[in-house]
N, C-alpha and C positions, 0 to 999 in steps of 0.2 A: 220219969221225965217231967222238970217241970213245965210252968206255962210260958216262960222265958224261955226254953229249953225250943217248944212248940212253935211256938212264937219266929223263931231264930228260922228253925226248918222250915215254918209255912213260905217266910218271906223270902230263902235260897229257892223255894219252888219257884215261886213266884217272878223272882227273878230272871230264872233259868227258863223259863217258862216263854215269859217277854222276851229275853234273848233269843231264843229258838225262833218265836214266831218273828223276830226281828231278821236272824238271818233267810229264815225261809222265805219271805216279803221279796227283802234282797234280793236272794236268787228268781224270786218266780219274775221281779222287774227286770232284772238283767236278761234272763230269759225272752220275757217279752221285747226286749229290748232289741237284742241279737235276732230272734226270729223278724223284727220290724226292719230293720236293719239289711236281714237277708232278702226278704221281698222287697223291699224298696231297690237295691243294689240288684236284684234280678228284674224289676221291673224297667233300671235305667239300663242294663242289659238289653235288654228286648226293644227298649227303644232306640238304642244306638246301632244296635244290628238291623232293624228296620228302615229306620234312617238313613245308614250305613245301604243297604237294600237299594231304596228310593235314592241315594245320590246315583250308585252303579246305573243305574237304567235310565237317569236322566245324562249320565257321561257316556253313557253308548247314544241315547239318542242323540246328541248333539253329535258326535261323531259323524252318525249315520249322514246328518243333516247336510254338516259339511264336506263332508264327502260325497252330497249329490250334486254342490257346486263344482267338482271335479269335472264330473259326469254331464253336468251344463254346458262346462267350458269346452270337453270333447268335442261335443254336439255342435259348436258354434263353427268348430275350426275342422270340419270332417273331409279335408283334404290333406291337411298336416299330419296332425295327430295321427291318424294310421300310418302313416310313412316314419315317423319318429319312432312310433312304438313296433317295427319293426326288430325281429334277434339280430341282422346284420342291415347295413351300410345300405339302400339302396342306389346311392349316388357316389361321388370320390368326392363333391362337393356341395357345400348347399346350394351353389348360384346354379346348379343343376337340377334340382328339385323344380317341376313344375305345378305348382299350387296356389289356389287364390284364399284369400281372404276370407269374410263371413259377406263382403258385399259383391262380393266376383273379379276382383282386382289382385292380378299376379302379385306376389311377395319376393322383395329381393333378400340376398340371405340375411341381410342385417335384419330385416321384420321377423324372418324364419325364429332366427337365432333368439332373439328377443320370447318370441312368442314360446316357442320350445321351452325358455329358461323359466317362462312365469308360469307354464304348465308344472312342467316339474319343479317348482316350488310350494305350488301347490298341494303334494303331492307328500314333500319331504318332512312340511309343516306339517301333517298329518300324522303320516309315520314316524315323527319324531312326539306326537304328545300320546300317539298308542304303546308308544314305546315305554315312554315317562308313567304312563297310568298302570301298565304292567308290572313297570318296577315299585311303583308304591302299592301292589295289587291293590288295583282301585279296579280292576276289569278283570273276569276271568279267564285263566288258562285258554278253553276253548275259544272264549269268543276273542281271547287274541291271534288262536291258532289260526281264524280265517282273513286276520291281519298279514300273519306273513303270508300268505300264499299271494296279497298285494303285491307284500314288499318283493316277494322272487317274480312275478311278472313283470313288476319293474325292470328290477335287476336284469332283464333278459332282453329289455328295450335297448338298441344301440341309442336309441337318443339318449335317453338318461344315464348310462356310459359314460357319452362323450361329454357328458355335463359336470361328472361326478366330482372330478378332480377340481372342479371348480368352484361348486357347491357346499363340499364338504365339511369346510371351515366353519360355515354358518350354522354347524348343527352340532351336538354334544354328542360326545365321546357314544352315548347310548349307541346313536343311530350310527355311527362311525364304524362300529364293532360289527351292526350289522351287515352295513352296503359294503366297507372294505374289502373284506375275503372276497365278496362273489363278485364283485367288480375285477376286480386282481385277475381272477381266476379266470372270467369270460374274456376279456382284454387280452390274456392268454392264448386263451384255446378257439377264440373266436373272430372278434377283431382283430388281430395283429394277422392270425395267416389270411384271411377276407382280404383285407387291405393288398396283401401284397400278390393275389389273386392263386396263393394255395390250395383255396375252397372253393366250392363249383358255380363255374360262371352260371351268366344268365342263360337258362337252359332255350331250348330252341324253338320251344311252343311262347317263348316270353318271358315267362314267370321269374320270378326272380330268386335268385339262394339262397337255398336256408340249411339252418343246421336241422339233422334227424329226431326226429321225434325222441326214439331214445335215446339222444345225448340231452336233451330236453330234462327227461324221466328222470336221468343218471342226476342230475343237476339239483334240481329238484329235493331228491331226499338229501345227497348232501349238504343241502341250505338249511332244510329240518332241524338235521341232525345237528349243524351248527349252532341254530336258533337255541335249538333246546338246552345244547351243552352250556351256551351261552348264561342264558338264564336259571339254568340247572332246573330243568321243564320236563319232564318226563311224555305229560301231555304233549309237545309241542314234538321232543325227538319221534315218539311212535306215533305222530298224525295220519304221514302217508301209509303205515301199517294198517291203519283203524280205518282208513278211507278204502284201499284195495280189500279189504276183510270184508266190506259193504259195497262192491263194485257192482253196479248195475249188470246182468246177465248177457245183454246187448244194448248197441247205440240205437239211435234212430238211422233209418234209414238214410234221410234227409238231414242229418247232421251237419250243420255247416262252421263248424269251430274244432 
C-alpha cells in the first residue's frame, strides 16, 4: 500500500469519524432538546391545571358569596318568603296573603308579586350560571350535585311555579331543561288538583296542606335522575343512592325541618 494509498484511508476515517461525531452531537441536541421541550410542556401543564385549580375555587367562592345575598334577601322579607316557598297555594289569591314588609307595612299583591318575581330572579340568575359552569366543567360534579338539590327545592315552591311560565324566557335553554319537566310535572300532580280543592283542605288544628313527605322523596330522585340523564352525570343520577348509603342512624329529637 502505498503512502497515497494511506493517505486516501486515513482521510475516509477521518472523515467518517467527524460525520459520526457530527451525527451524534445532532442527535444528543435533539435529545436535549425534546427532553427541554417535554419539561417545559409539563411544567405549563402543571401550571394550567393549577391555575385551572385556583379559577374553580374562586368560581365557587363567588357563587357561595352570591348566594348569601339570597339568603339576605330571605331574612329581610321573613313574612313573604316562607309563604311563597311553600309546595302548595296557601291562599286562592295574593290580595289574600296577609304579610308586611321589612318595615311593618302590609303589602298589597302588586308589592307581593313584585317582590316574589325579584326573589326568584335571584335565584334563576344563579342557577342558570351553575348551570353554564357545569357545562364548561368549570365546577365539579359533586359540588354541582348540591346545586341541584337547590334547584328541586325550588321547584317544589308554588311561588316559583307560578312565576315559571313567565320567567323562563329570560334564561337559556340550559336551565329550561331543567325547571321544565318538574314544573310540568308538579303543576300536575299538585297545583292543578290543590286549586280545584282535590287535595286536603286546611286541616282542623289550622295547619295548612301539604303534599306527603314521600311524594316529596318520590320527586326527588326523579329530578336526579333527570339531572344526571340530562347532563349524562353519573355523579348527579346516584346522589340520593350515595346520600341514603350515608343516612344518619336517627334524627334529632328536636328536629324542626
Amino acid at each position: 500500500m502505498t503512502v497515497a494509498d494511506k493517505a486516501q484511508i486515513a482521510g475516509i476515517i477521518i472523515q467518517t469519524s467527524a460525520l459520526l461525531w457530527a451525527i451524534w452531537q445532532f442527535r444528543l441536541e435533539s435529545t436535549r432538546r425534546r427532553l427541554a421541550q417535554a419539561a417545559e410542556s409539563l411544567l405549563r401543564r402543571d401550571n394550567e391545571a393549577k391555575a385551572l385549580s385556583a379559577q374553580r375555587i374562586e368560581i365557587y367562592q363567588r357563587l357561595e358569596i352570591e348566594s348569601n345575598r339570597v339568603f339576605e334577601f330571605e331574612a329581610r322579607h321573613p313574612q313573604l318568603v316562607p309563604m311563597m316557598k311553600r309546595r302548595l297555594a296557601p291562599v286562592h289569591s295574593l290580595d289574600e296573603l296577609n304579610v308586611q314588609n321589612e318595615y311593618g307595612d302590609r303589602m298589597d299583591a302588586q308589592q307581593i308579586a313584585m317582590i316574589a318575581r325579584k326573589y326568584y330572579e335571584m335565584n334563576c340568575n344563579l342557577f342558570e350560571i351553575a348551570a353554564r359552569l357545569r357545562k364548561l366543567d368549570l365546577i365539579d360534579a359533586d359540588v354541582f350535585g348540591s346545586w341541584v338539590a337547590w334547584y328541586f327545592d325550588t321547584g317544589t315552591e308554588w311561588g316559583f311555579r307560578a312565576l315559571w311560565a313567565d320567567l323562563r324566557d329570560n334564561y337559556t335553554a340550559d336551565l329550561r331543561g331543567i325547571f321544565d319537566p318538574l314544573c310540568v310535572a308538579l303543576i300536575d300532580a299538585w297545583d292543578v288538583p290543590h286549586a280545584e280543592g282535590r287535595l286536603a283542605p286546611a286541616r282542623p288544628d289550622g295547619t295548612l296542606p301539604d303534599v306527603t313527605l314521600e311524594e316529596v322523596e318520590h320527586r326527588r330522585g326523579a329530578f336526579y335522575e333527570q339531572i344526571g340523564t340530562l347532563l349524562a352525570c353519573p355523579v348527579i343520577s346516584g346522589w340520593i343512592r350515595k346520600v341514603d348509603e350515608s343516612r344518619l342512624p336517627l334524627p334529632h329529637p328536636m328536629a324542626y325541618c
